[in-house]
VEXDREN-2710 file (C-alpha; in Angstrom, 1 decimal):
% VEXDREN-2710
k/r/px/py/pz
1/UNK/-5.0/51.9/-7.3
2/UNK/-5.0/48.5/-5.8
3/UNK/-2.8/45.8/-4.4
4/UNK/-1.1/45.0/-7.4
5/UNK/0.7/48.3/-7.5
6/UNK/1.0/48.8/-3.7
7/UNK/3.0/51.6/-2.6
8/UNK/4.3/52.2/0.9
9/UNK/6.3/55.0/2.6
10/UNK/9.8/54.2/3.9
11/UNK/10.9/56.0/6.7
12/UNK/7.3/58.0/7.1
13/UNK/5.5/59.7/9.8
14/UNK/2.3/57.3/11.0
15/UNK/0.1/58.7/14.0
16/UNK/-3.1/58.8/14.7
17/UNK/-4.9/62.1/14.9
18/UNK/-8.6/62.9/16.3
19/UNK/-11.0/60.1/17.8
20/UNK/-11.8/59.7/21.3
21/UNK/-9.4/58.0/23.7
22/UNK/-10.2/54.4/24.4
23/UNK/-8.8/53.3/27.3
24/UNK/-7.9/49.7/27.9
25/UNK/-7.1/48.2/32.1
26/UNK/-5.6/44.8/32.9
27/UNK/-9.1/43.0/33.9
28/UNK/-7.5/39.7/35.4
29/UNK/-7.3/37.3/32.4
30/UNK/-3.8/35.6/32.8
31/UNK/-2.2/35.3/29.3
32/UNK/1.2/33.0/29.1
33/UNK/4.1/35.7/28.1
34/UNK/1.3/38.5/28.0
35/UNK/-1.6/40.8/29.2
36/UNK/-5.1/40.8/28.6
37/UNK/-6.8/44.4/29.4
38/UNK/-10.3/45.4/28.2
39/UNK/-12.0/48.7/27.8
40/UNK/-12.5/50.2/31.0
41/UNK/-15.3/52.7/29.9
42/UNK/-17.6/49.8/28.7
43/UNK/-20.1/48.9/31.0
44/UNK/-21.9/45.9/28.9
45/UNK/-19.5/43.2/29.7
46/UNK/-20.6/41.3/26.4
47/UNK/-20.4/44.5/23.8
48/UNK/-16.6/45.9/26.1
49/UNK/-13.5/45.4/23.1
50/UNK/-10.4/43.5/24.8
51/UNK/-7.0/43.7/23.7
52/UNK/-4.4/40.9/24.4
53/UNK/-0.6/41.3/23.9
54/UNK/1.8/38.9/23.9
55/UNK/5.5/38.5/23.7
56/UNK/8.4/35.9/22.4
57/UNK/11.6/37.0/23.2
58/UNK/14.7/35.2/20.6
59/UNK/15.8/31.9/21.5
60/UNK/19.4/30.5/21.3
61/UNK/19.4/27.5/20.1
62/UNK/22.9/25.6/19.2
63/UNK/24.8/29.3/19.0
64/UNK/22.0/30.5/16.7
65/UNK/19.9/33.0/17.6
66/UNK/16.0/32.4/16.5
67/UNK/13.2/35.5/15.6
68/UNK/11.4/37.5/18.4
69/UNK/7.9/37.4/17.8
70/UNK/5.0/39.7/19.4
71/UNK/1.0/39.2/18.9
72/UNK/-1.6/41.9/19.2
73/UNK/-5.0/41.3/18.8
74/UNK/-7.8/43.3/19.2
75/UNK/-11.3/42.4/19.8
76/UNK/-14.7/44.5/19.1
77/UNK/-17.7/42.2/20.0
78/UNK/-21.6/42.7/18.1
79/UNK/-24.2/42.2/18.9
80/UNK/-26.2/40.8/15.7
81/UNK/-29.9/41.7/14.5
82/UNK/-30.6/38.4/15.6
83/UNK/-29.4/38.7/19.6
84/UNK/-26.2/36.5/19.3
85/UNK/-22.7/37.6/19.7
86/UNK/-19.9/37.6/17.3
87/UNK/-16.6/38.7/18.0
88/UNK/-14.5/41.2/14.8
89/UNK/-11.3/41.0/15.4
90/UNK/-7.7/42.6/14.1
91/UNK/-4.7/40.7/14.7
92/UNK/-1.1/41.8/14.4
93/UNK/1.7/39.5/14.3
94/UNK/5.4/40.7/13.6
95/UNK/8.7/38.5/13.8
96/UNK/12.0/40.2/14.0
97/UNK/15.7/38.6/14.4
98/UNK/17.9/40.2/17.4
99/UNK/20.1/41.7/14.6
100/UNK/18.0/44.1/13.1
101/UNK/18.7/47.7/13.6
102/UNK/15.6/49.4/16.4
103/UNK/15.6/51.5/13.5
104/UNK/14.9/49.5/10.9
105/UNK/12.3/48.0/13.1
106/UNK/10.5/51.0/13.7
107/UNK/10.5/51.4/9.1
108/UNK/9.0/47.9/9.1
109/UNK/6.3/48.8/12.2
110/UNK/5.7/52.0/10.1
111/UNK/5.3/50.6/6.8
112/UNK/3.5/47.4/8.2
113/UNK/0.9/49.9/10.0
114/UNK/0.4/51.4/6.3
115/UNK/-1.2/48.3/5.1
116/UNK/-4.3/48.6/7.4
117/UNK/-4.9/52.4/6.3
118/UNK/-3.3/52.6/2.6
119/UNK/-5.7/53.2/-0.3
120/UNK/-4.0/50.9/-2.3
121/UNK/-5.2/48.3/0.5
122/UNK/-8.6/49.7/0.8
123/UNK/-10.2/47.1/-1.8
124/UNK/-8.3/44.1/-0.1
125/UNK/-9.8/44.8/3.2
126/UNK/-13.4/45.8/2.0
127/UNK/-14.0/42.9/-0.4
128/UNK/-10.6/40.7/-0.6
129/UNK/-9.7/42.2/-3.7
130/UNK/-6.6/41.2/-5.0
131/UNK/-5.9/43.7/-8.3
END
């Protein structure tokens, strides 16, 4: 299966299961409407993955309410075969009117979530497949 018959699950269960905790600390980086925290266990400063959230709260503007928006991005530095540093990243952006149920949110965070781990998206994020 690929992208052009992507199937996701409405109203599923997503968690994550297994691993080894990673855990992330505020480390001093002031971020407008946000937080900048970095993994506290990583003693190389230039190899240590940061995370950086940030927040937009809706707007009214003339009676009208505008979208909430909130960024996530995470960042896992490299160190290449040829000594320099690159920096891999995953960013999640979601936008969300005030008038949306918290529990239709939650369906769109689950079924959003799906696209990073779904085998129909498997192909797209490996080599940018598009069928």
């Amino acid at each position: 299966m690929g992208v052009l018959t992507t199937t996701l699950l409405a109203d599923a269960t997503v968690s994550a299961t297994g691993g080894t905790a990673q855990n992330f600390t505020p480390d001093g980086v002031e971020i407008q409407n946000g937080i900048h925290l970095a993994d506290a266990g990583e003693p190389d400063f230039k190899l240590r993955n940061q995370l950086t959230l940030k927040t937009r709260n809706p707007q009214l503007s003339n009676g009208v309410y505008g979208k909430g928006k909130r960024w996530a991005t995470l960042n896992v530095p490299m160190v290449c075969a040829d000594g320099k540093v690159v920096f891999n990243l995953v960013r999640i952006e979601v936008e969300v009117h005030p008038e949306m149920s918290a529990s239709d949110y939650l369906d769109m965070l689950k079924r959003g979530s799906q696209l990073l781990f779904d085998s129909d998206t498997t192909a797209f994020w490996a080599t940018g497949s598009l069928s």
